[in-house]
N, C-alpha and C positions, 0 to 999 in steps of 0.2 A: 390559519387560513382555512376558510370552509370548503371542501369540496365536496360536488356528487359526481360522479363518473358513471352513468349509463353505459352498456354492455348489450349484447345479446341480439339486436336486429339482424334484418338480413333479407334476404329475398326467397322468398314464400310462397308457393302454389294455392291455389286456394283451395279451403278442408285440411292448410297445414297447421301445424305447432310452431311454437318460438318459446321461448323465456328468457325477457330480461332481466338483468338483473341493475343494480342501482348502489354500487358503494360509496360509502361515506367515510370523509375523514375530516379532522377537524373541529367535528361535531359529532355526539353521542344522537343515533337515530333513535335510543328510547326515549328522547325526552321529544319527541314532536308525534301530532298526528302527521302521516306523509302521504301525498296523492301520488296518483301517474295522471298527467293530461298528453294530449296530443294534439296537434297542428298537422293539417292533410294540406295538401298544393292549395293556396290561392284561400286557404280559409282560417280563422281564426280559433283560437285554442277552444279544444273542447275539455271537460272534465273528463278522469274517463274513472277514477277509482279511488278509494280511501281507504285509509288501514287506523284503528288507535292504537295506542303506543304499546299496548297489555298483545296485539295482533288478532284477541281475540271478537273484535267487530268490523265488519269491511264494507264497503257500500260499492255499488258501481251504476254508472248510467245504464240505462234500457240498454241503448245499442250494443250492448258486450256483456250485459247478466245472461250467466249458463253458460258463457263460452271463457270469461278473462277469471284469472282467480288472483286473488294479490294477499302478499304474505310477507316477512319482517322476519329477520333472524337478527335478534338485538344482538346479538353474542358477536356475529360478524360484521354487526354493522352495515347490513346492508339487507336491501326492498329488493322484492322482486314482482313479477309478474306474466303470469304461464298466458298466455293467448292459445288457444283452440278454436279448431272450428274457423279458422280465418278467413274475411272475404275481401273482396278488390275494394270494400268502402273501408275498409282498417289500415288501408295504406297512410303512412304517416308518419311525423319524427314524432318519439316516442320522448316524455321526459319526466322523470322523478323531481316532485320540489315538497318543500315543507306546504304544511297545508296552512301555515301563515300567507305562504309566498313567497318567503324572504331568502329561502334559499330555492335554486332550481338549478338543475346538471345543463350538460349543452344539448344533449340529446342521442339517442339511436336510433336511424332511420329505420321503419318496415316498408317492406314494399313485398304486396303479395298481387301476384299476377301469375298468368296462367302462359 
């Protein structure tokens, strides 16, 4: 049975840190490219990042290049992803899925407010 279990959210001042993290079981995370998207109140899933299976190419939307880094430690099977630099539009449930889509966790909410 596959699972991802997301980690790490919380509530966050803005100009703070967080890292999630994203484990996997059930399923070997070298064999997929793996996103992080999110979903904010009242709006629909945005992309936010991509990793390839090697960890060595990652991509992210504008809105979080310079501030989000996203990383893969295939050994522990498990994704992560550092947030810096946070602001009140990065609130939002946070979720790891394969980058088919076919698999995705439940989620870790952020919420960064002051």
């Amino acid at each position: 049975d596959v699972q991802l279990v997301e980690s790490g959210g919380g509530l966050v001042q803005p100009g703070g840190s967080l890292r999630l993290s994203c484990a996997a079981s059930g399923f070997s995370l070298s064999t997929s490219d793996m996103t992080w998207v999110r979903q904010a109140p009242g709006k629909g899933l945005e992309w936010v990042s991509r990793i390839n299976t090697g960890g060595d190419l990652t991509y992210y939307a504008d809105s979080v290049k310079g501030r989000f880094t996203i990383s893969r430690d295939n050994a522990k099977n498990t994704l992560y992803l550092q947030l810096n630099s946070l602001k009140t539009e990065d609130t939002a449930m946070y979720y790891c899925q394969t980058a088919s889509g076919r698999y995705r966790g439940q989620g870790t909410q952020v919420t960064v407010s002051a």
